[in-house]
Chimera marker file (.cmm) of the C-alpha trace (Angstrom):
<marker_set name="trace">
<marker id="1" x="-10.424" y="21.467" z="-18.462" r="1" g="1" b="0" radius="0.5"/>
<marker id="2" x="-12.016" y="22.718" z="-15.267" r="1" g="1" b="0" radius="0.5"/>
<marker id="3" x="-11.951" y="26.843" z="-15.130" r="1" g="1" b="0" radius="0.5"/>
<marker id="4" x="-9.065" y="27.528" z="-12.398" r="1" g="1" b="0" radius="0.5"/>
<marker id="5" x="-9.228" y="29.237" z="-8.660" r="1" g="1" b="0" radius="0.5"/>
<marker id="6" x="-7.545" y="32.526" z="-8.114" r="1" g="1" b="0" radius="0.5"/>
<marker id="7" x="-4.693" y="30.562" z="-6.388" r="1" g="1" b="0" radius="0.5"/>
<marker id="8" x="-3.668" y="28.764" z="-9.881" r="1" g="1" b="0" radius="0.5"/>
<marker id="9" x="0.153" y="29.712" z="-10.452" r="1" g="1" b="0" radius="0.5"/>
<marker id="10" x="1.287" y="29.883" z="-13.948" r="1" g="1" b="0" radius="0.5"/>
<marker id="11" x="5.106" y="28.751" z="-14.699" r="1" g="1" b="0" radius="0.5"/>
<marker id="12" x="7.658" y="29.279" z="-17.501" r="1" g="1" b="0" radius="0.5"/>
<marker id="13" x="10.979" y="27.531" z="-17.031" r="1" g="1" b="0" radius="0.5"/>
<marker id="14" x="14.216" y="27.906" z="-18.498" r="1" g="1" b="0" radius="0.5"/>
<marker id="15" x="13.312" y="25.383" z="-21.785" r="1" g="1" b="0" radius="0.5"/>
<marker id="16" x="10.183" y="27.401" z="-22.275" r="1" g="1" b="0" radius="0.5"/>
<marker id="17" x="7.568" y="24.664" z="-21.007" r="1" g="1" b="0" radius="0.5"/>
<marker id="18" x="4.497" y="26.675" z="-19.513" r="1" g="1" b="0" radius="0.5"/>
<marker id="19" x="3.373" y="24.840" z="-16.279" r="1" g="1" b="0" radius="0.5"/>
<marker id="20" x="0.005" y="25.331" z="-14.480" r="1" g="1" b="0" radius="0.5"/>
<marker id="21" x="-1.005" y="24.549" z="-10.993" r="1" g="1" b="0" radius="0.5"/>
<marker id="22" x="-4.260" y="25.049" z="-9.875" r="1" g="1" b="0" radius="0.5"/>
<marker id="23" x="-6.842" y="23.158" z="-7.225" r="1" g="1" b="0" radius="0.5"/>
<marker id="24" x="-7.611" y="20.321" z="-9.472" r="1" g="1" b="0" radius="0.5"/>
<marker id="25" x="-3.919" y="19.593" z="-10.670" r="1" g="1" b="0" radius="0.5"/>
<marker id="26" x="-0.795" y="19.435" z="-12.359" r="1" g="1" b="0" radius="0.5"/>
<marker id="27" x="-0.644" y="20.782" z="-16.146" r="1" g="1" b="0" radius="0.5"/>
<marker id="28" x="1.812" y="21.415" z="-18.860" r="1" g="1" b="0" radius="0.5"/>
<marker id="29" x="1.182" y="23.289" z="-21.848" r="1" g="1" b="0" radius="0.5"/>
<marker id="30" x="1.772" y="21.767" z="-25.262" r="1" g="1" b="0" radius="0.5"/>
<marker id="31" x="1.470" y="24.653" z="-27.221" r="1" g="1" b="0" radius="0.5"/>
<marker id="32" x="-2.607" y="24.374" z="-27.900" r="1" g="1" b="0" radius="0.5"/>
<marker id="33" x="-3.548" y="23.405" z="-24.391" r="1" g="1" b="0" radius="0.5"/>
<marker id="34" x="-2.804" y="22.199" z="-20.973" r="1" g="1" b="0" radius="0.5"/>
<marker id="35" x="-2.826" y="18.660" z="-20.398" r="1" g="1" b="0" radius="0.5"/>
<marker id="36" x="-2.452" y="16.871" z="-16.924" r="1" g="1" b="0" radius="0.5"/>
<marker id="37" x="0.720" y="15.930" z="-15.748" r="1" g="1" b="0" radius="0.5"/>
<marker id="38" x="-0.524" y="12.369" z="-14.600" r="1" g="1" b="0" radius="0.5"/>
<marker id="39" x="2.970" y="11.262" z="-13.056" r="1" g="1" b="0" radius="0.5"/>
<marker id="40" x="2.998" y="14.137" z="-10.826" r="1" g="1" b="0" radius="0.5"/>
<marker id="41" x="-0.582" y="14.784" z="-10.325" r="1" g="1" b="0" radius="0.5"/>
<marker id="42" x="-0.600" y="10.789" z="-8.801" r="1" g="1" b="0" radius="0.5"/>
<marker id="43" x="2.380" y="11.777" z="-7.024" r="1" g="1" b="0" radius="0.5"/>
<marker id="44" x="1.367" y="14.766" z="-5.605" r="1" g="1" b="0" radius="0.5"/>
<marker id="45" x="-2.269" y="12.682" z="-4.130" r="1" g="1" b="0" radius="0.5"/>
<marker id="46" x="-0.091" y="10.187" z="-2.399" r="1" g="1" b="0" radius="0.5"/>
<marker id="47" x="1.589" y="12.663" z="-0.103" r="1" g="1" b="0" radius="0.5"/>
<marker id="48" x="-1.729" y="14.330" z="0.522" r="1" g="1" b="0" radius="0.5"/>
<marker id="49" x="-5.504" y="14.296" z="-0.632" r="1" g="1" b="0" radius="0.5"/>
<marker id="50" x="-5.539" y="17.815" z="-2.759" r="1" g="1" b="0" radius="0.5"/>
<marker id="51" x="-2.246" y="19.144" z="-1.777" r="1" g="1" b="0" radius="0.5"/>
<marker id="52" x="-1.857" y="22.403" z="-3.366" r="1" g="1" b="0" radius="0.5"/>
<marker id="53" x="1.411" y="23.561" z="-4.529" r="1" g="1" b="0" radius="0.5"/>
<marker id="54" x="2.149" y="27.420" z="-3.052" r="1" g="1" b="0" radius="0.5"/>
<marker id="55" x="4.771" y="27.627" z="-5.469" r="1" g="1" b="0" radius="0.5"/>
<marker id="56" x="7.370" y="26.820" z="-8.655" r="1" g="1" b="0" radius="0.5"/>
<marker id="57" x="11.080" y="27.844" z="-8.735" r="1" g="1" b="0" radius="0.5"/>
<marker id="58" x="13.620" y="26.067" z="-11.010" r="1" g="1" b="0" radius="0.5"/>
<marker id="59" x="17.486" y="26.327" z="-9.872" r="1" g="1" b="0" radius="0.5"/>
<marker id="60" x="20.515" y="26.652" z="-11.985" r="1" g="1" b="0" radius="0.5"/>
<marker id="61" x="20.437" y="22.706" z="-12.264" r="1" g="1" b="0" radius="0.5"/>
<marker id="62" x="17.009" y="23.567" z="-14.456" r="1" g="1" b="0" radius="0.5"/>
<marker id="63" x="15.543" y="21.553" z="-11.464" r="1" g="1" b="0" radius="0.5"/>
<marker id="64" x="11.792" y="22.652" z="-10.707" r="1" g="1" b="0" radius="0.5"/>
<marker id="65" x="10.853" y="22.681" z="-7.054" r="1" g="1" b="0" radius="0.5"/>
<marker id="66" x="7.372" y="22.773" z="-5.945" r="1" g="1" b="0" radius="0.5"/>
<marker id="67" x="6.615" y="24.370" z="-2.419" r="1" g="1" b="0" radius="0.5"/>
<marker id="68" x="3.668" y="22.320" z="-0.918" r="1" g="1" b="0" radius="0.5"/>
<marker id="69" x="2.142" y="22.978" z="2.029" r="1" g="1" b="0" radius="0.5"/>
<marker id="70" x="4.152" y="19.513" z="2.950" r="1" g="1" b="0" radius="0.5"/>
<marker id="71" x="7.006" y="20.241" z="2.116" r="1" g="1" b="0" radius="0.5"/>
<marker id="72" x="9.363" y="20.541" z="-1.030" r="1" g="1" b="0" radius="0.5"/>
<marker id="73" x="8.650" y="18.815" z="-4.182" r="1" g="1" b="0" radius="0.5"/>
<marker id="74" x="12.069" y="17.953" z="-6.678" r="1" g="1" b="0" radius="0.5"/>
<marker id="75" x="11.386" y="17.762" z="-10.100" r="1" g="1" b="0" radius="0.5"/>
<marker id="76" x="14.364" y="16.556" z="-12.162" r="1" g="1" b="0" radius="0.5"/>
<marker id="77" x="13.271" y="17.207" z="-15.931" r="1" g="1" b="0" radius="0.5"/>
<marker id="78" x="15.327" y="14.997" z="-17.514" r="1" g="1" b="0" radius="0.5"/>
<marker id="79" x="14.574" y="11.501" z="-16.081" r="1" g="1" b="0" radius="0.5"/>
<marker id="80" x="11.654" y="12.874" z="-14.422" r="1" g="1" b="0" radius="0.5"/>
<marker id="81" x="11.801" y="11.760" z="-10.904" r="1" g="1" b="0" radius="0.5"/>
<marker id="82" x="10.320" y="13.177" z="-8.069" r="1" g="1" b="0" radius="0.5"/>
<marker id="83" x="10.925" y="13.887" z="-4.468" r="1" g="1" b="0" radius="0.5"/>
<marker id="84" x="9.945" y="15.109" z="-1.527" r="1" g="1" b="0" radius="0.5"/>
<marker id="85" x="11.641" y="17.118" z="1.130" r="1" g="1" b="0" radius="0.5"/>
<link id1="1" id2="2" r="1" g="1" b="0" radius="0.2"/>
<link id1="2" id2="3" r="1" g="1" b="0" radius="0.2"/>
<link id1="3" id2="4" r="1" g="1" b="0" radius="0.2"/>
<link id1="4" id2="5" r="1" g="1" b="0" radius="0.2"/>
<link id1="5" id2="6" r="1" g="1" b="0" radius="0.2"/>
<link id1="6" id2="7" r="1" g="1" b="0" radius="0.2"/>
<link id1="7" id2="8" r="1" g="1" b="0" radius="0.2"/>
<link id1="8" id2="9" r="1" g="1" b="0" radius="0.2"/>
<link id1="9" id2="10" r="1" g="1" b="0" radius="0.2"/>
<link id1="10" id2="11" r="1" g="1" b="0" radius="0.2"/>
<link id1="11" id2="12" r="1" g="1" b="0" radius="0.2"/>
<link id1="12" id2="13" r="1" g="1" b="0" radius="0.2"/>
<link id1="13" id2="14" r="1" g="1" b="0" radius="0.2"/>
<link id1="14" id2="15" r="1" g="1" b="0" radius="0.2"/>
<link id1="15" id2="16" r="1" g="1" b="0" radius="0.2"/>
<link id1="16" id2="17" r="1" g="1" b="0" radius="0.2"/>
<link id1="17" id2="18" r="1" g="1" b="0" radius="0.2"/>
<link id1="18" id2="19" r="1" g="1" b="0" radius="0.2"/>
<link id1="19" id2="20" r="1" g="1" b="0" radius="0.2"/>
<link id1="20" id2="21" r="1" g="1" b="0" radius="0.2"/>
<link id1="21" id2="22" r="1" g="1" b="0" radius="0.2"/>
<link id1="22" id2="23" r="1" g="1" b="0" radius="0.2"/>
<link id1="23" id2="24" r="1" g="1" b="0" radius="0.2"/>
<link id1="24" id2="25" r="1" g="1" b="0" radius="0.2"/>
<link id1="25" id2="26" r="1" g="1" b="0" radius="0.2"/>
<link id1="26" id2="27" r="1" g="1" b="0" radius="0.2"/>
<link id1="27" id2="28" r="1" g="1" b="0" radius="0.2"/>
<link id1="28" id2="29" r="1" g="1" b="0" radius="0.2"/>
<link id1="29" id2="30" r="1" g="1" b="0" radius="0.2"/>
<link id1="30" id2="31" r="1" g="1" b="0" radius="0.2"/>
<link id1="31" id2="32" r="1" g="1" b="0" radius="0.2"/>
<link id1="32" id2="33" r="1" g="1" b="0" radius="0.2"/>
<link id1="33" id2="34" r="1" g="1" b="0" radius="0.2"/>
<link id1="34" id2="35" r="1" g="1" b="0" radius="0.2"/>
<link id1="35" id2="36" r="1" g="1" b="0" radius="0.2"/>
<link id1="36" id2="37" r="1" g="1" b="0" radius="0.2"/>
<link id1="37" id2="38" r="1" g="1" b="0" radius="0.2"/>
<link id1="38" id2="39" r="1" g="1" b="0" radius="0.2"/>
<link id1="39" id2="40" r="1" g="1" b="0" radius="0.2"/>
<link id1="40" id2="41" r="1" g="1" b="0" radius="0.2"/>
<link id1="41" id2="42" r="1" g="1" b="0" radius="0.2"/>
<link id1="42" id2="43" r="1" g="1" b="0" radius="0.2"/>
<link id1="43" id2="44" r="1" g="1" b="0" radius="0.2"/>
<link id1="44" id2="45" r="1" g="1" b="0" radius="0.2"/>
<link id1="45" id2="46" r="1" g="1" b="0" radius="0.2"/>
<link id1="46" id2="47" r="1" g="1" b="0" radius="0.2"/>
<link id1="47" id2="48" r="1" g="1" b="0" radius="0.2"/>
<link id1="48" id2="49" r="1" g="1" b="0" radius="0.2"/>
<link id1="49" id2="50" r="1" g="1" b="0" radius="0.2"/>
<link id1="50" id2="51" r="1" g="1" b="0" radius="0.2"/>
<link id1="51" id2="52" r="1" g="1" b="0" radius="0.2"/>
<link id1="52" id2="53" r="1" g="1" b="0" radius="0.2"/>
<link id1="53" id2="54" r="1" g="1" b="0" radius="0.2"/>
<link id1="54" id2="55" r="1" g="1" b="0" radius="0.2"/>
<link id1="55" id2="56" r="1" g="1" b="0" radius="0.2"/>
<link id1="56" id2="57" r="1" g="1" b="0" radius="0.2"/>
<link id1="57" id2="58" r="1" g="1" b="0" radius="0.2"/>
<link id1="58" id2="59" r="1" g="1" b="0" radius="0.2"/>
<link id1="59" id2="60" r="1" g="1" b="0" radius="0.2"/>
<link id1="60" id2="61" r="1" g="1" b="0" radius="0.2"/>
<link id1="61" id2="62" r="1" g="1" b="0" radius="0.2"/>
<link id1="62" id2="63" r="1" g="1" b="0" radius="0.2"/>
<link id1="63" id2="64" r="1" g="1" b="0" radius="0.2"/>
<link id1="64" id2="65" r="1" g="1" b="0" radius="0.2"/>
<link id1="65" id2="66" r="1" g="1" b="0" radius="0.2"/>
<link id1="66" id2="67" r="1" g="1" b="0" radius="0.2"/>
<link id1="67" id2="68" r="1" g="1" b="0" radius="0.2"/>
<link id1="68" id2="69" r="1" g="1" b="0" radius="0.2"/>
<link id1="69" id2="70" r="1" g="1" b="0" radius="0.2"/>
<link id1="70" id2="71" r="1" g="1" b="0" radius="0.2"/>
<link id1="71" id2="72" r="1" g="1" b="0" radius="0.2"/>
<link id1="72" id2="73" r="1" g="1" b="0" radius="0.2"/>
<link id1="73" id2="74" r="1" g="1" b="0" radius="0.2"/>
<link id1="74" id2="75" r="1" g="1" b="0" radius="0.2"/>
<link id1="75" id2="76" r="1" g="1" b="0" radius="0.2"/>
<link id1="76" id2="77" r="1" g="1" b="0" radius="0.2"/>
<link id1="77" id2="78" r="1" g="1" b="0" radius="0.2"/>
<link id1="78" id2="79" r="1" g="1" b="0" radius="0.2"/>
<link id1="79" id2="80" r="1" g="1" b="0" radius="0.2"/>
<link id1="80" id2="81" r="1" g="1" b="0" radius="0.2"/>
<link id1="81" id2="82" r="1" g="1" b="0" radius="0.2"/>
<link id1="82" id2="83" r="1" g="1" b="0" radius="0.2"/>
<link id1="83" id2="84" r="1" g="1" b="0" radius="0.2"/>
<link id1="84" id2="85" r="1" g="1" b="0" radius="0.2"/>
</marker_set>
């Protein structure tokens, strides 16, 4: 993997799953390293070239959200569909 930017955001939600966003995309940690998250990272390009996500929060629902700078990404874990707001 790629060495990260300063703006990479490191993630740990409420199952434990480390997530990583940096520059060059989307990553979960599988316990020895980060792999791409190819379902998102394609995603993620079709809303915009590079969009970088500003942020990770996960509600009560253990539903991640991804602030982009277009707008709100919904990650729901379990099926693992996403949206944007």
């Amino acid at each position: 993997m790629k060495s990260c930017s300063p703006s990479s955001i490191l993630f740990e939600d409420s199952s434990g799953q480390i997530w990583l966003s940096s520059d060059i995309g989307f990553f979960i940690n599988t316990g020895s390293e980060f792999i791409s998250h190819k379902g998102l990272n394609s995603y993620l390009s079709k809303i915009g070239n590079g969009v970088p996500v500003t942020t990770i929060i996960e509600d009560k629902s253990q539903i991640l959200w991804l602030g982009t700078w277009h707008g709100m990404v919904k990650i729901d874990l379990k099926p693992g569909n996403f949206e944007l707001y």
